[in-house]
N, C-alpha and C positions, 0 to 999 in steps of 0.2 A: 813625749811623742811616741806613737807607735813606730816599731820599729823596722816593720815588712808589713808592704800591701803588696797583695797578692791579686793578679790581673788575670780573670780567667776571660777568654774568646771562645764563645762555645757556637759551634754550626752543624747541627745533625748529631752531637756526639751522645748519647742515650746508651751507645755500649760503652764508654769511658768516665764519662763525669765522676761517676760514683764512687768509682775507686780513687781518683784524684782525690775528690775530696774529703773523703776517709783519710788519705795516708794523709794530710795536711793537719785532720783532727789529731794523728797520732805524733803528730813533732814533741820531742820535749823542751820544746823551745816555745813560749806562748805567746808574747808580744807582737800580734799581726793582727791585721784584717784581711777577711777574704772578699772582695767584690767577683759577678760572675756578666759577663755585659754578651747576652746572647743574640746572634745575628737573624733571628727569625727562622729559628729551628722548624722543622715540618714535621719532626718527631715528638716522641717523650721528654724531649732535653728539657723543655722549660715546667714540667709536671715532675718531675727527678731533682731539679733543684730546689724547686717550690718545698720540697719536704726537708730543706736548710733553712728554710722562711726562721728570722731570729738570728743566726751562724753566720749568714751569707747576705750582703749587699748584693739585689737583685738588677739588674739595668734590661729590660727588653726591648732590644728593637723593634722597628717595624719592617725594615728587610736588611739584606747582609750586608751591612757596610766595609765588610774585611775587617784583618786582622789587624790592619794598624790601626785604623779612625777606630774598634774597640778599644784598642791598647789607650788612644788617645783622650778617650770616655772615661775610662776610667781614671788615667792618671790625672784628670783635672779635679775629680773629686773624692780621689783619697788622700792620705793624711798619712801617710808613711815615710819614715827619714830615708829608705831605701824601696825599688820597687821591682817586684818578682815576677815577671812575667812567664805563666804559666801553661803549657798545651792543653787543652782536656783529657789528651792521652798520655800524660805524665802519671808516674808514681814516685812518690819521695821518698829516700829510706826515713826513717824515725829520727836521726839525727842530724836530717839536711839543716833544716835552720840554726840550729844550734851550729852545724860546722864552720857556716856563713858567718856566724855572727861573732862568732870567736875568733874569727879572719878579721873582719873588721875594726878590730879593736886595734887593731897589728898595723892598720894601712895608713898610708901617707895621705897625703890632702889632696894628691893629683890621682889617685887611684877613683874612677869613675865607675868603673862597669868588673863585673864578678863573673866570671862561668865557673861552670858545673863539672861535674864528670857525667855524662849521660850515657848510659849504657841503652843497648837494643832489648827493650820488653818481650821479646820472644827467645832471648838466647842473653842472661846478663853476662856472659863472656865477651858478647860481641861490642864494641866502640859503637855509639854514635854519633856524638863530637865532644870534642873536649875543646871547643873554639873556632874559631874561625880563619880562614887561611885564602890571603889572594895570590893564585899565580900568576906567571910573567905573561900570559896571555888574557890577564885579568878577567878569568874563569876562578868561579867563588866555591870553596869546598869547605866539610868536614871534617877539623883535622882528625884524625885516625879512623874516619868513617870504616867501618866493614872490618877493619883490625880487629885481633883475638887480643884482649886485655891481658897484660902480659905483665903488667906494672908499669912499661914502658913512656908511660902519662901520667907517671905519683910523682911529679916534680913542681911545685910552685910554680909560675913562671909567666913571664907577659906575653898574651895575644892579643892579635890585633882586635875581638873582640866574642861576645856570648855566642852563644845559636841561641834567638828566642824562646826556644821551645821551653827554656828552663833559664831564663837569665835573670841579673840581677844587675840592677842598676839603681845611683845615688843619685836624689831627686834634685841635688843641686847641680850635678852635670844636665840632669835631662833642662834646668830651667835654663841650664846656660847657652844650649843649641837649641832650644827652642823657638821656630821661626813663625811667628804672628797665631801663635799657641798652637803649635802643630810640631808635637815630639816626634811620632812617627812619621813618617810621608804615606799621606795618606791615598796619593797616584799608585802607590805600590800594589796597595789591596792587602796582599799576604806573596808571602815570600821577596827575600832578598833583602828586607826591611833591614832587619839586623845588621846585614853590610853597612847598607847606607848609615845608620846612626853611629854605629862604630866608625867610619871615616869621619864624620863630621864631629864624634866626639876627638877623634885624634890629634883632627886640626885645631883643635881649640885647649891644646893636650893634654887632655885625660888619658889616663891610664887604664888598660885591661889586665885583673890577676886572676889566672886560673887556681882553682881550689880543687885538689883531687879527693879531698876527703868528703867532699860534699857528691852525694851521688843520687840519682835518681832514675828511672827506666821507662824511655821511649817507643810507644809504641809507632807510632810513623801514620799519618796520613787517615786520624781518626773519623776527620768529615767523610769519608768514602771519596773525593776528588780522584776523576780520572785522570790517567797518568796523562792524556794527549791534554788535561786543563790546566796542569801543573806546568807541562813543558810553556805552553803559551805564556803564563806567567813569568815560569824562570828565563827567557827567551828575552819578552819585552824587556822585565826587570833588570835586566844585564845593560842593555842600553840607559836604562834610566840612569843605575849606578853611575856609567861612565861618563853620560851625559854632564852631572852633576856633581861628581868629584874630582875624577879622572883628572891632570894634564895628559892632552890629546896631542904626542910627538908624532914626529917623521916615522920614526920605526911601529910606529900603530898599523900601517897602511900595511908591513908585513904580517903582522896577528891578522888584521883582518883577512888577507889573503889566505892566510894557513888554516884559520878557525872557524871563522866568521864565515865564509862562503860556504864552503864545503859543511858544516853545520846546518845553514839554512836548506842549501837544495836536498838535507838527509831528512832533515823536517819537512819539506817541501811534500817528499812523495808517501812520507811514514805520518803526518799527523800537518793538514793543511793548515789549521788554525795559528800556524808559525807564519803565516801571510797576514793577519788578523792580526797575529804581534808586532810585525812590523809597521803596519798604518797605523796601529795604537801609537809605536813609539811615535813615529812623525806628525801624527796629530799634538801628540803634547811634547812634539820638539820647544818651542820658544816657551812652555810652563817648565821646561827643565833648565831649560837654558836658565830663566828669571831666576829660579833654584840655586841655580850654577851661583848665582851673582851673589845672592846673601848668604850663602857657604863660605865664597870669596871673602866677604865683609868680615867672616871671621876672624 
């Protein structure tokens, strides 16, 4: 069996592809496949990959169906004992799979999901995430996002789970939360996705191990996505999470009070389409809820 399939989501990226998929040529680790499952680029992107034709398993949409139903596309038809989910704006050093795969050999049976060390493509001193982290007000970050790489993150160690941009996940965790063949949540689109499968892989408990040796460089928000399109997303996406995973206590009604309000009405008057996230989420109140339920069944 192959050993890494490698899941690219590509949407306008015509300044990035290329060099992804170069540094992927240059691993000295060779046991993978590359699929590229493009959401109806308006660029060069699908004439740029076209010239991997042979390299590269091509999937073309017919318009963007996000980043997760890609992810989703693809992982139904590859053939990978592990799966790597890739940004377009990703570079890999030379020895990521190899670092990966050496990890692997080491892990236990409940070890599910692998992250990266992902540096910032404009500055690799800077952290991008080395994981994922939920605070007590169940706001979702980067852990050491914007931190000066210090070594401070060269420790092993369990997260709660990847940042997709570079993750690594074992195909028999994903079959295991896999709900009516939909790994990712495909209401998502893009962003927050990552949360979500890491909570649901948790509940069903799989393990997350950070790999500091493995490292790769981010360059952030290759589609060109406006920052007022992104908040929409991470806005609605917050709700969905909570929707869906969350136990919803008595002391929530204080987060909301503290965060939740005073957030919206900042969006309110700085970027409207945070009204647009909010009838989003309530329109698919009772499709999350339903969500909620076979999470539960876990």
């Amino acid at each position: 069996m192959i050993r890494f399939s490698i899941l690219i989501v590509t949407y306008n990226s015509e300044r990035d592809i290329r060099q992804c998929l170069d540094s992927i040529f240059k691993q000295d680790f060779g046991s993978y496949e590359i699929l590229v499952i493009d959401n109806a680029s308006h660029d060069r992107t699908r004439e740029i990959v076209e010239e991997y034709k042979g390299m590269v398993r091509i999937k073309n949409n017919d318009k963007n169906y996000g980043f997760s139903e890609g992810v989703n596309t693809g992982i139904a038809v590859s053939s990978g004992e592990y799966i790597l989910t890739l940004n377009p704006d990703v570079v890999l050093e030379n020895n990521f799979l190899s670092e990966v795969n050496s990890s692997i050999d080491r892990l236990g049976n409940d070890v599910g999901m692998l992250g990266a060390k992902i540096l910032r493509a404009d500055s690799e001193r800077l952290i991008d995430s080395t994981g994922l982290v939920l605070s007590g007000f169940f706001r979702f970050f980067d852990r050491g996002s914007g931190e000066k790489d210090s070594g401070q993150y060269d420790n092993h160690t369990d997260i709660l789970g990847p940042c997709a941009a570079a993750a690594i996940y074992r195909r028999d965790m994903l079959d295991d939360v896999n709900i009516d063949g939909e790994y990712f949540d495909r209401d998502f689109f893009y962003l927050i996705e990552d949360f979500d499968i890491a909570l649901r892989a948790r509940k069903k408990s799989w393990k997350c191990l950070y790999l500091p040796n493995a490292v790769c460089y981010h360059k952030r928000n290759g589609s060109g996505m406006s920052r007022k399109y992104r908040q929409h997303y991470a806005f609605r996406n917050r709700y969905f999470l909570i929707l869906k995973n969350i136990e919803i206590e008595p002391h929530f009604i204080f987060y909301f009070l503290v965060y939740d309000i005073p957030r919206f009405i900042f969006l309110f008057f700085t970027n409207p389409g945070a009204i647009g996230a909010i009838i989003n989420a309530r329109r698919a109140l009772k499709r999350m809820l339903e969500k909620r339920k076979s999470c539960k069944a876990f």
